[in-house]
C-alpha atoms as an extended CHARMM CRD file, in Angstrom:
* protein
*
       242  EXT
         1         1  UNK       CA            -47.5790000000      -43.9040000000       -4.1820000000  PROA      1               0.0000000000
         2         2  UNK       CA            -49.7600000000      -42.4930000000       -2.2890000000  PROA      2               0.0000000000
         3         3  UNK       CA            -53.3220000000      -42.2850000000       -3.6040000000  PROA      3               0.0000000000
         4         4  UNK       CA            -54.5420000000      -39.9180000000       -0.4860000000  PROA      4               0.0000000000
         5         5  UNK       CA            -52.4930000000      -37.3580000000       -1.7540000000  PROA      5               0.0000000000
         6         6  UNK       CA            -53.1430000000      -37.4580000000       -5.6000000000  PROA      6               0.0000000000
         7         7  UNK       CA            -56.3010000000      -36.0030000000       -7.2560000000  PROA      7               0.0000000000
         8         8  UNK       CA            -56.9300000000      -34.1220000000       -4.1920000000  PROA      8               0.0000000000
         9         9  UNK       CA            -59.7210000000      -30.9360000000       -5.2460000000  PROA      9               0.0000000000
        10        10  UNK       CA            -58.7960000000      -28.8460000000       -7.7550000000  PROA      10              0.0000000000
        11        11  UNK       CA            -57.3270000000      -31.6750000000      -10.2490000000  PROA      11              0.0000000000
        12        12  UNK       CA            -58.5810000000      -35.1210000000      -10.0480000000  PROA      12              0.0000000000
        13        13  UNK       CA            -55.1970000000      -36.2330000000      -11.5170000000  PROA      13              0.0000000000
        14        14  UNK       CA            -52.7920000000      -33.8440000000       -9.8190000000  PROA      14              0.0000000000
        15        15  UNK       CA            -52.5320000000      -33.1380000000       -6.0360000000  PROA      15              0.0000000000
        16        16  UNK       CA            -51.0040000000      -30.0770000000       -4.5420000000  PROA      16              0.0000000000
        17        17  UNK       CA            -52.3870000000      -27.4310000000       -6.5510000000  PROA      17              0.0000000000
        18        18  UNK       CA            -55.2440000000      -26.3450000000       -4.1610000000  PROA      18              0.0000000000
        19        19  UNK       CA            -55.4670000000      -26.2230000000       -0.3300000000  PROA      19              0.0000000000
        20        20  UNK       CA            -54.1300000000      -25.5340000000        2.6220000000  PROA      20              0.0000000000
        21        21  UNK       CA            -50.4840000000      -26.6980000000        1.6140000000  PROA      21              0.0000000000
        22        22  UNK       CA            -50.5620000000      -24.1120000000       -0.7580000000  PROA      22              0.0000000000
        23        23  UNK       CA            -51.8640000000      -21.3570000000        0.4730000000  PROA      23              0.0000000000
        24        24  UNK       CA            -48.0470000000      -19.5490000000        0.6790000000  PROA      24              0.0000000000
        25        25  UNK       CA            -46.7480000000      -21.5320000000       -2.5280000000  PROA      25              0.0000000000
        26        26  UNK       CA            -44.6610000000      -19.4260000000       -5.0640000000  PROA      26              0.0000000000
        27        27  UNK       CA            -46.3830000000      -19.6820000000       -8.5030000000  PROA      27              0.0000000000
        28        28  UNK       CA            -44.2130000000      -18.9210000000      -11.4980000000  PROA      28              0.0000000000
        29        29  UNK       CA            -47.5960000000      -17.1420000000      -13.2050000000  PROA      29              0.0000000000
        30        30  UNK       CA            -48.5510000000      -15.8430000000      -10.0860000000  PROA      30              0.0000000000
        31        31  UNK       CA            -51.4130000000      -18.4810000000       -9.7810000000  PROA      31              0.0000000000
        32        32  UNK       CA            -51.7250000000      -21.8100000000       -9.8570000000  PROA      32              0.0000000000
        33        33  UNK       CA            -52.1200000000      -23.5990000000      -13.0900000000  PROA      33              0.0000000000
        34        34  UNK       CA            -55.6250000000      -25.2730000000      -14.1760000000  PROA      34              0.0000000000
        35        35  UNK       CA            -55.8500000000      -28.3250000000      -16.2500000000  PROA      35              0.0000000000
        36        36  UNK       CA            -59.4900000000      -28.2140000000      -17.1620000000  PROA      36              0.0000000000
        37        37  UNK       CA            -58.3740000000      -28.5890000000      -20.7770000000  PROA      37              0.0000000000
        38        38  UNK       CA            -55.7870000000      -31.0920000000      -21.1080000000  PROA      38              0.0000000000
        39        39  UNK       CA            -57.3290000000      -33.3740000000      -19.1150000000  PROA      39              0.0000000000
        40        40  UNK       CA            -60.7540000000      -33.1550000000      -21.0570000000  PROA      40              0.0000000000
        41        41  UNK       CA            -57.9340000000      -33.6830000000      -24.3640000000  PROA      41              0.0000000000
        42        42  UNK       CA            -56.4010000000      -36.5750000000      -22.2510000000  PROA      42              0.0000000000
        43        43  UNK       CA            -59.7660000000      -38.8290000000      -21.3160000000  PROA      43              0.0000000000
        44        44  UNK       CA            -61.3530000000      -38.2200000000      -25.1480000000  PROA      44              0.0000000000
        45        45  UNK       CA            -57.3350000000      -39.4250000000      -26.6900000000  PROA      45              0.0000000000
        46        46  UNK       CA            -55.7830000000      -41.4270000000      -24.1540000000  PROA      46              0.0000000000
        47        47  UNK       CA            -54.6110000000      -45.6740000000      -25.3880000000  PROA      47              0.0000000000
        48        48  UNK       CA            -55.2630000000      -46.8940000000      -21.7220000000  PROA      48              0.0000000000
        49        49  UNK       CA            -57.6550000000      -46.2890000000      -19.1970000000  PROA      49              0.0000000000
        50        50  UNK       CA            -56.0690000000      -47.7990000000      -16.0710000000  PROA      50              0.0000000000
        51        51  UNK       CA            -57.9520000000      -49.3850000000      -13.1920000000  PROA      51              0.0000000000
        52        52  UNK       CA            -58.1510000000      -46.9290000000       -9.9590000000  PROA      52              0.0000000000
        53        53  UNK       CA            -55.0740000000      -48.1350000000       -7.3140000000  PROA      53              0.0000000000
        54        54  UNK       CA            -53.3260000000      -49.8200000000       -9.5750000000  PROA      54              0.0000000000
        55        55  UNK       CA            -49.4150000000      -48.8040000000      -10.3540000000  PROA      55              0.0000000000
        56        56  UNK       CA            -50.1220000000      -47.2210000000      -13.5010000000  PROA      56              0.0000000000
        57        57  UNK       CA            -52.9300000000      -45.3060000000      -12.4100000000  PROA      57              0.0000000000
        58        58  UNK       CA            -51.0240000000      -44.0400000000       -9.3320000000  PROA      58              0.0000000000
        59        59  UNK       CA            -47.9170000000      -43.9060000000      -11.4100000000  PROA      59              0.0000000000
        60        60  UNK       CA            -49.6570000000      -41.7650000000      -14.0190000000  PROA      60              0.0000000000
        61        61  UNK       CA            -50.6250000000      -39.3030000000      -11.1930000000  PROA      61              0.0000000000
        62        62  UNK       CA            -47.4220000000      -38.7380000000       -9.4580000000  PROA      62              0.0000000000
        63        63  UNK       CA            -45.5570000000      -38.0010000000      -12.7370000000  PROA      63              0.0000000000
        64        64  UNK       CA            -48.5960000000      -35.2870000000      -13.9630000000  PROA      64              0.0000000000
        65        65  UNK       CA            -48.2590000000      -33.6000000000      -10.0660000000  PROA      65              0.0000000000
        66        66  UNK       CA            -43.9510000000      -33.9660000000      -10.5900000000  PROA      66              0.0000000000
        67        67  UNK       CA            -44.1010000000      -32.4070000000      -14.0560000000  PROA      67              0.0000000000
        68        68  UNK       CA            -46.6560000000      -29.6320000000      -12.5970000000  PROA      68              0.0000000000
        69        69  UNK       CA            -44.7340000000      -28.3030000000       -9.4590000000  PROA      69              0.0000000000
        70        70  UNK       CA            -41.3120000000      -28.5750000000      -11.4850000000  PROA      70              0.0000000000
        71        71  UNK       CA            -42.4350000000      -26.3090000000      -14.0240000000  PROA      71              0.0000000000
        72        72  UNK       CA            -45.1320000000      -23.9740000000      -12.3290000000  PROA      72              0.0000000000
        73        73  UNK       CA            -43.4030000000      -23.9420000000       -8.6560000000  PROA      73              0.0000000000
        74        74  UNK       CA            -40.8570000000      -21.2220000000       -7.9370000000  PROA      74              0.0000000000
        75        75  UNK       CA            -39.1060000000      -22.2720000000       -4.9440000000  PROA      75              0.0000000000
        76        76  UNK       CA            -37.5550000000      -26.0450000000       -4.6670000000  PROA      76              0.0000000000
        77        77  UNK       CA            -38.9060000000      -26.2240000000       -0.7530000000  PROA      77              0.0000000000
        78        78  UNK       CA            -42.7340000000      -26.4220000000       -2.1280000000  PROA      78              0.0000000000
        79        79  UNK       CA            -42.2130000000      -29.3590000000       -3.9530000000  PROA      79              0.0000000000
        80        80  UNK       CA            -44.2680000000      -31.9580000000       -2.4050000000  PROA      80              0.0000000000
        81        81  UNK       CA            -43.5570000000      -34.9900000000       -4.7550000000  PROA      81              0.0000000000
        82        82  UNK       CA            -39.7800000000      -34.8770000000       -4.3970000000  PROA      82              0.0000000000
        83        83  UNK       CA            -37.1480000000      -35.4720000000       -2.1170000000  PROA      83              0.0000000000
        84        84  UNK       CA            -35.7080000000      -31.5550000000       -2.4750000000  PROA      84              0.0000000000
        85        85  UNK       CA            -32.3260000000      -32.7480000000       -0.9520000000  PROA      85              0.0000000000
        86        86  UNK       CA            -31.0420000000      -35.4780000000       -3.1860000000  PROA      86              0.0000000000
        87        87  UNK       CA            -33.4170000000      -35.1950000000       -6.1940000000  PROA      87              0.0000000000
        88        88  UNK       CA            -31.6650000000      -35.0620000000       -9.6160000000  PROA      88              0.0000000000
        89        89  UNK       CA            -32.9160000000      -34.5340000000      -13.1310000000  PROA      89              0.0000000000
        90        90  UNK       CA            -31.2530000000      -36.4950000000      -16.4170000000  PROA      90              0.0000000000
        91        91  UNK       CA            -32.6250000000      -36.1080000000      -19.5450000000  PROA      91              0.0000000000
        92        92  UNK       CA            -30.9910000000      -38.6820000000      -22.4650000000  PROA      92              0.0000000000
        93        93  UNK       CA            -27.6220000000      -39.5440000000      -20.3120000000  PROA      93              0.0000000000
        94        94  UNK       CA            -26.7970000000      -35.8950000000      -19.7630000000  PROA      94              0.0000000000
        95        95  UNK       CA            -25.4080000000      -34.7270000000      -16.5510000000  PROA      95              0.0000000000
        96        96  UNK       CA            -27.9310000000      -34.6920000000      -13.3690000000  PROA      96              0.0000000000
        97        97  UNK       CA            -29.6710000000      -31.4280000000      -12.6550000000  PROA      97              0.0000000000
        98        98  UNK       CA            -30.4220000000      -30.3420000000       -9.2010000000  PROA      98              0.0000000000
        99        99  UNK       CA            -33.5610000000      -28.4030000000       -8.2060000000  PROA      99              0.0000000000
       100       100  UNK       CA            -31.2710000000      -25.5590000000       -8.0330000000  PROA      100             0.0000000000
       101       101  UNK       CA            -29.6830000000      -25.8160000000      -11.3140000000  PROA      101             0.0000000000
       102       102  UNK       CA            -32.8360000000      -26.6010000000      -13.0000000000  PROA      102             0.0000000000
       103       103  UNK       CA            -34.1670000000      -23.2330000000      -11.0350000000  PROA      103             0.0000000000
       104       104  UNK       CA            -31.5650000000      -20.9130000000      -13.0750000000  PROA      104             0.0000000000
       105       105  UNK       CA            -32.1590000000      -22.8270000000      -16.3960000000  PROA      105             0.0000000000
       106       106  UNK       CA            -36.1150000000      -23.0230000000      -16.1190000000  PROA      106             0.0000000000
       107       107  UNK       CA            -37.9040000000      -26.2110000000      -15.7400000000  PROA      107             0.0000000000
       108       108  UNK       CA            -39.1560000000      -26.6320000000      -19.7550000000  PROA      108             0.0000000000
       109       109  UNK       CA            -35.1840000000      -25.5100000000      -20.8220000000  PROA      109             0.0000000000
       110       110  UNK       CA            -34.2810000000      -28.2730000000      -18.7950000000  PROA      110             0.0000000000
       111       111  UNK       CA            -36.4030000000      -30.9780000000      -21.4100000000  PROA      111             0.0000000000
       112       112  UNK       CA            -34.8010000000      -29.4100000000      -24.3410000000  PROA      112             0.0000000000
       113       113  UNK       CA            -30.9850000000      -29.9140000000      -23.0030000000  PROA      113             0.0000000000
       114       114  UNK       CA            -28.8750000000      -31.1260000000      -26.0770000000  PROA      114             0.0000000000
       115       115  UNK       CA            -25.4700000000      -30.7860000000      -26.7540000000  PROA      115             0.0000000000
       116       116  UNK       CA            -25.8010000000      -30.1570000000      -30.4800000000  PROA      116             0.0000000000
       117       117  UNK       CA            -24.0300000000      -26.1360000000      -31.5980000000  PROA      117             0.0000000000
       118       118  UNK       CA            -26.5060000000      -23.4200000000      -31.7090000000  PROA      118             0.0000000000
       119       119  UNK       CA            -26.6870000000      -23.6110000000      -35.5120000000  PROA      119             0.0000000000
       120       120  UNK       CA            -27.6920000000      -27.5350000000      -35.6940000000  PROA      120             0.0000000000
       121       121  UNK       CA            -30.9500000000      -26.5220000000      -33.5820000000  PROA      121             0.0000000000
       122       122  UNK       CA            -34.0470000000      -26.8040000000      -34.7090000000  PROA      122             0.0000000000
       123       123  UNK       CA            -34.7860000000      -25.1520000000      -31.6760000000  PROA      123             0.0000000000
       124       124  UNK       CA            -32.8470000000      -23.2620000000      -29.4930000000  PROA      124             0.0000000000
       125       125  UNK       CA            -33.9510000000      -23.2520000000      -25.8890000000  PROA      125             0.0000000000
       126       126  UNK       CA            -31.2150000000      -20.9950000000      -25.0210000000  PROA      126             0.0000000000
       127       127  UNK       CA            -33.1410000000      -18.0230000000      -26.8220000000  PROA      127             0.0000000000
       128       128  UNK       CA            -35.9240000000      -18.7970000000      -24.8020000000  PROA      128             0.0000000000
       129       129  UNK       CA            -37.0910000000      -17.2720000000      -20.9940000000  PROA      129             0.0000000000
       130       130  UNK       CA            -39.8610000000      -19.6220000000      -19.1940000000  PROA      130             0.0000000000
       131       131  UNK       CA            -42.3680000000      -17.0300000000      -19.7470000000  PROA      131             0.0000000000
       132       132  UNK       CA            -41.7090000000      -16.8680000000      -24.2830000000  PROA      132             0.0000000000
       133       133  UNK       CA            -41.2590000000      -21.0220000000      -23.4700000000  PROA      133             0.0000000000
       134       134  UNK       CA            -44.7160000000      -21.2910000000      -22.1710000000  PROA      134             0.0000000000
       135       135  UNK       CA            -46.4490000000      -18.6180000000      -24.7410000000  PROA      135             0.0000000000
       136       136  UNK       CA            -44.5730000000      -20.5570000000      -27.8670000000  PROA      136             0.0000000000
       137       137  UNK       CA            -46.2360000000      -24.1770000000      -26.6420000000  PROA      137             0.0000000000
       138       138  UNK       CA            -49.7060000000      -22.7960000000      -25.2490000000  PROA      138             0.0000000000
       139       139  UNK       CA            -49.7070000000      -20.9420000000      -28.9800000000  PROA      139             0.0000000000
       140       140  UNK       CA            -49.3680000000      -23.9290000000      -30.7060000000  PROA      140             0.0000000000
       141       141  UNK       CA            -50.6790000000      -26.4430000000      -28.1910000000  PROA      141             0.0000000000
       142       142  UNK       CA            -54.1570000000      -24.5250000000      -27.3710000000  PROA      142             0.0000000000
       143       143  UNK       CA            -55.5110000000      -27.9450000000      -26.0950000000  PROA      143             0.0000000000
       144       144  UNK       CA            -52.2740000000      -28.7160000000      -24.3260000000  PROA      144             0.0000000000
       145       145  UNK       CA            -49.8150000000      -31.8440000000      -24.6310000000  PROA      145             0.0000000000
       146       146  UNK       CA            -51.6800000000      -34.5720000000      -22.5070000000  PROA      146             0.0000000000
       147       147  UNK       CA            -49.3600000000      -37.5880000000      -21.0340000000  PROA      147             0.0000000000
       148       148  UNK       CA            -49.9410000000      -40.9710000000      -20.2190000000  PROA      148             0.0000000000
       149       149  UNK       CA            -48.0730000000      -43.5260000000      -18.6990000000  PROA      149             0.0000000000
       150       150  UNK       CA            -48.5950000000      -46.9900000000      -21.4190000000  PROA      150             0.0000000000
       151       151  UNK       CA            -46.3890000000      -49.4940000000      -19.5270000000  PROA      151             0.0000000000
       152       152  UNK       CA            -44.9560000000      -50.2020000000      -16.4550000000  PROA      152             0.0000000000
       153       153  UNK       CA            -41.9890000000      -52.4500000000      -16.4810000000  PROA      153             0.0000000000
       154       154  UNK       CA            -40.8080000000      -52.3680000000      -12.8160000000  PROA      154             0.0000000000
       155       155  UNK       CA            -42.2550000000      -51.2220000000       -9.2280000000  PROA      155             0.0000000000
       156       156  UNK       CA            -40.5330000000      -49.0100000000       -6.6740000000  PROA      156             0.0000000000
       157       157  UNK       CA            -38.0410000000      -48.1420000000       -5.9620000000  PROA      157             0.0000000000
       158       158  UNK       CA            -36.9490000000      -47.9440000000       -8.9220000000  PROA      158             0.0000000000
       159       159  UNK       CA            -39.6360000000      -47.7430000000      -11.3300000000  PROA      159             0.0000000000
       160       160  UNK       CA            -39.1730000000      -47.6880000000      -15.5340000000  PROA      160             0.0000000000
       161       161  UNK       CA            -42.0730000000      -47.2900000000      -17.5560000000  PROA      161             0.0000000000
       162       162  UNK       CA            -42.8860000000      -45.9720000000      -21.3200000000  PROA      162             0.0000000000
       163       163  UNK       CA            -45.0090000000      -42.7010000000      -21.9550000000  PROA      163             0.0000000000
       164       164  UNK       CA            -46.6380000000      -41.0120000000      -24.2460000000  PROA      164             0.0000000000
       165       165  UNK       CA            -46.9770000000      -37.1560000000      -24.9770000000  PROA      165             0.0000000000
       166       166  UNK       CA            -49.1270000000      -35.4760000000      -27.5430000000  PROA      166             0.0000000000
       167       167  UNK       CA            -51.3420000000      -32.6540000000      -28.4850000000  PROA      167             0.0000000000
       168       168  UNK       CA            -53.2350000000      -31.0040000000      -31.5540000000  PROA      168             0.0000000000
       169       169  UNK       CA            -50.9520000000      -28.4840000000      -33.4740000000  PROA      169             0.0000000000
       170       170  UNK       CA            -53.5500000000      -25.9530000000      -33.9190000000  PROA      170             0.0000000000
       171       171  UNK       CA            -51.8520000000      -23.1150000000      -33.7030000000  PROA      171             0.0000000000
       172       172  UNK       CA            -48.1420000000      -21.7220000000      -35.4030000000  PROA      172             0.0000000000
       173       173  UNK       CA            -45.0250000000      -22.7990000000      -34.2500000000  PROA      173             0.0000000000
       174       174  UNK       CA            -42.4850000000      -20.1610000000      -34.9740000000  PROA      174             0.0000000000
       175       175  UNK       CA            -42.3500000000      -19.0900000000      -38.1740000000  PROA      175             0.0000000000
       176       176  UNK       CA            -44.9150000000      -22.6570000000      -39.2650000000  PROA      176             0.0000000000
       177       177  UNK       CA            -48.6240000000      -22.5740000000      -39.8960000000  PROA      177             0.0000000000
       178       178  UNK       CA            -50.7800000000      -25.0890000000      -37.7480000000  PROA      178             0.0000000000
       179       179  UNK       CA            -51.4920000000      -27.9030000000      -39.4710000000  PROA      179             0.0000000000
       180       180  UNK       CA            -53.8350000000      -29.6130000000      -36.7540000000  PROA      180             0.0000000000
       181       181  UNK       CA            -52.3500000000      -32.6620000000      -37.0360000000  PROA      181             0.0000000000
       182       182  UNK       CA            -51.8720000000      -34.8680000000      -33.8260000000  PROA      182             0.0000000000
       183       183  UNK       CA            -48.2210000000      -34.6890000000      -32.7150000000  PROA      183             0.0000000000
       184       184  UNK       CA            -47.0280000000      -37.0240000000      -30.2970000000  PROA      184             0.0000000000
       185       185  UNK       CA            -43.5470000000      -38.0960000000      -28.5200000000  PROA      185             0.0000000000
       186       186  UNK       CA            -42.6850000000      -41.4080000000      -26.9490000000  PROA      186             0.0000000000
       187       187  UNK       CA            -40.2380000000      -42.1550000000      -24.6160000000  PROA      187             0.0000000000
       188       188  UNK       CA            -39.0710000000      -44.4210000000      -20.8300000000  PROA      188             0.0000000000
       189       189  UNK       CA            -38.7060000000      -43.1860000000      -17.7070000000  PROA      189             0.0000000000
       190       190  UNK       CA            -36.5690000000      -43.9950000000      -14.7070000000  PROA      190             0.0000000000
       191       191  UNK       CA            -37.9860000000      -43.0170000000      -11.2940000000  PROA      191             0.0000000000
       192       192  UNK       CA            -36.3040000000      -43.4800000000       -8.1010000000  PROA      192             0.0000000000
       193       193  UNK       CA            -38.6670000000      -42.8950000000       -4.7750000000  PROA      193             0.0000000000
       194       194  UNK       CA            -38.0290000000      -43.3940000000       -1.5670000000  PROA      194             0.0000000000
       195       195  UNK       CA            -39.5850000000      -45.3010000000        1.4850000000  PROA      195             0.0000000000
       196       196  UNK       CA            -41.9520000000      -42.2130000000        1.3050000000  PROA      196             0.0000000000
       197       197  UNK       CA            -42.6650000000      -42.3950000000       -2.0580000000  PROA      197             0.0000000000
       198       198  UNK       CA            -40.9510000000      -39.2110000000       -2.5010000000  PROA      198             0.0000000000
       199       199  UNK       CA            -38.6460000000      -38.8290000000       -5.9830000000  PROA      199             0.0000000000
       200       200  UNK       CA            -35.2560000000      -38.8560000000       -5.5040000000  PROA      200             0.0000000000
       201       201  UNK       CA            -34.0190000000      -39.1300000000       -8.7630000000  PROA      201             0.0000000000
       202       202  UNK       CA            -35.1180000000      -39.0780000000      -12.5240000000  PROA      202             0.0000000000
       203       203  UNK       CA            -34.2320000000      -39.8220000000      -15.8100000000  PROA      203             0.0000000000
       204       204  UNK       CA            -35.9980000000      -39.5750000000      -18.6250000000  PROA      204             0.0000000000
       205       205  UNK       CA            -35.2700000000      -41.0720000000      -22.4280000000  PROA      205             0.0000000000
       206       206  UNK       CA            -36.5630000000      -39.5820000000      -25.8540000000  PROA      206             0.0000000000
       207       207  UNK       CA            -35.7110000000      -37.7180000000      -29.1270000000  PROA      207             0.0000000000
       208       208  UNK       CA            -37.2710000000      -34.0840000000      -28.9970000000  PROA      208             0.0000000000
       209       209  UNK       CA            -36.8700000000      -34.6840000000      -32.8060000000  PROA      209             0.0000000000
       210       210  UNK       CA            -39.9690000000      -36.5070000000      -32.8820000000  PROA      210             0.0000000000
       211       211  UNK       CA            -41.7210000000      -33.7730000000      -31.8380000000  PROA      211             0.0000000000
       212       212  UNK       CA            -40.3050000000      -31.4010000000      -34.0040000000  PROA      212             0.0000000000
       213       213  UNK       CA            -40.4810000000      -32.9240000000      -36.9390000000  PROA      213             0.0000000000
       214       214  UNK       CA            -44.2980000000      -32.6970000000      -36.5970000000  PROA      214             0.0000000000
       215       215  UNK       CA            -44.0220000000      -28.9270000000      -36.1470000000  PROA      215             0.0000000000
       216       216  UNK       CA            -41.8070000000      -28.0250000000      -38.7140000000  PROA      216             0.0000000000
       217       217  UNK       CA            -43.2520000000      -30.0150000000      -41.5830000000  PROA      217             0.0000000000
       218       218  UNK       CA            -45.8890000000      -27.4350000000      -42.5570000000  PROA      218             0.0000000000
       219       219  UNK       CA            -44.6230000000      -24.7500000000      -45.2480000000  PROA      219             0.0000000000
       220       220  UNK       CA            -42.9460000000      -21.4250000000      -43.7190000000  PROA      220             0.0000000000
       221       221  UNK       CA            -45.3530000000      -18.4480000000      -43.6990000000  PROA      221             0.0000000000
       222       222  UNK       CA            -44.8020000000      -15.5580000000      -45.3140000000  PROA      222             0.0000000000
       223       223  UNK       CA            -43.7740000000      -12.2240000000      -43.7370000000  PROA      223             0.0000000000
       224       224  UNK       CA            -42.4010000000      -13.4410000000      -40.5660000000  PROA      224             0.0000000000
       225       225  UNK       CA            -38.5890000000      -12.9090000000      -42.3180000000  PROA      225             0.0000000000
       226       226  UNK       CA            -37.5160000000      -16.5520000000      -41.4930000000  PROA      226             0.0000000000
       227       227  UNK       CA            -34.1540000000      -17.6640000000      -42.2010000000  PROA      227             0.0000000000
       228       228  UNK       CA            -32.8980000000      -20.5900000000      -44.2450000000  PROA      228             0.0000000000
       229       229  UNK       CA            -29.4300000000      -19.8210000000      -44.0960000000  PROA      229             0.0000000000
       230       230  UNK       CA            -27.0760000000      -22.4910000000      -42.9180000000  PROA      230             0.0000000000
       231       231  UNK       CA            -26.5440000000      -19.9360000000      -40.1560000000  PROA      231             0.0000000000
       232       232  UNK       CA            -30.5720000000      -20.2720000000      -39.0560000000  PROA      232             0.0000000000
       233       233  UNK       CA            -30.7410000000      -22.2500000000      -36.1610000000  PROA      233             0.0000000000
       234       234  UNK       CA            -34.3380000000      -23.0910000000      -37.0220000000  PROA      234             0.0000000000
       235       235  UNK       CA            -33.2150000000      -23.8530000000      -40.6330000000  PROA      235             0.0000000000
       236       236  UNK       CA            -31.1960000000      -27.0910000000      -40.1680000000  PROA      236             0.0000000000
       237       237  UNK       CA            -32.8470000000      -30.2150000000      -41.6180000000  PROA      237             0.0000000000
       238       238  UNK       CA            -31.2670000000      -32.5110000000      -39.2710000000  PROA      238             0.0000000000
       239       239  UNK       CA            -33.9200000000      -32.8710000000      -36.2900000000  PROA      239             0.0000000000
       240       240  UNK       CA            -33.1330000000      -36.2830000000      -34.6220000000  PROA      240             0.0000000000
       241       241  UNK       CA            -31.1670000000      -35.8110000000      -31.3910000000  PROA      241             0.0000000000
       242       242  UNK       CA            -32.2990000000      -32.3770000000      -31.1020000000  PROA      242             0.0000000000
């Protein structure tokens, strides 16, 4: 995959961030992102330390430096870990996103796709801009929400493997007090790369309950007018499939 070009300076496990290939990148903060934090979060609570070269470790890298430049780089043409002409996004057997399409939703809208009505959400990602995305997860992630690759079941092309997200919930989440509690989400992947190592096409498999239901289980603060009403879209108790 490509060691050369992952964990170049600026992130030892995410390349194109820094340097001369990005000197005219688009940033959707303006800047690029640092990951001083979550990484320190990922070596202290990672499960596996893999050996250096080896597919998970290289693995591991590509997906942090895909997940980076889908959700912090504006336009598709400075993604440097995909094949911008054929690449395609699936999240839990939906239809297949193209950079484009993922462009007008927003890159962390595209994760929460479900086809569940507005008032069976426990969280609507349709309220949501990138910008009140980001500010609602770096709120309640302050530490961020690390990944890790566990298992690799196949090698390119097509590569499947199991990961692992998680982070602390130290701050609120909506209209729920932090409880600090670790809250983590499992799920496979499907990666198709070509003879370049490039990422053609993606699918990923997991239930965003999971996550929520560590988020909403704290009691609902007080004087934030929250609604419980079968009309809330934050107040139905169903969370799996969300």
């Amino acid at each position: 995959m490509g060691t050369e070009a992952l964990g170049v300076k600026g992130d030892k496990y995410r390349s194109h961030i820094n340097g001369e290939g990005e000197k005219n990148t688009k940033w959707s903060l303006g800047a690029p992102p640092t990951y001083d934090v979550v990484n320190k979060l990922f070596e202290e609570d990672r499960f596996k330390e893999w050996p250096t070269g080896s597919i998970e470790e290289r693995l591991q890298n590509l997906i942090k430096t895909f997940e980076m430049e889908l959700f912090h780089k504006i336009c598709p043409d400075d993604n440097k870990t995909m094949n911008t002409q054929k690449f395609t996004l699936t999240i839990n057997g939906g239809k297949p996103m193209s950079l484009e399409e993922i462009g007008k939703v927003g890159g962390y809208r595209a994760f929460w796709q479900t086809s569940l009505g507005d008032r069976l959400r426990a969280y609507d990602p349709s309220s949501e801009t990138p910008e009140s995305y980001q500010e609602t997860f770096k709120t309640t992630f302050p530490r961020g929400f690390a990944l890790e690759i566990l298992q690799v079941y196949s090698g390119p092309p097509v590569i499947a493997y199991k990961f692992r997200h998680w982070g602390y919930m130290e701050g609120p989440f909506k209209n729920h007090p932090p409880t600090g509690e670790k809250v983590e989400l499992y799920g496979v992947g499907i990666v198709e790369v070509d003879e370049s190592m490039l990422i053609e096409k993606v699918e990923f498999f997991y239930d965003a309950g999971e996550l929520l239901a560590g988020l909403l289980k704290g009691p609902i603060l007080e004087g934030f007018g929250y609604d419980t009403s079968p009309n809330s879209s934050l107040g139905c108790p169903f969370l799996k499939g969300v």
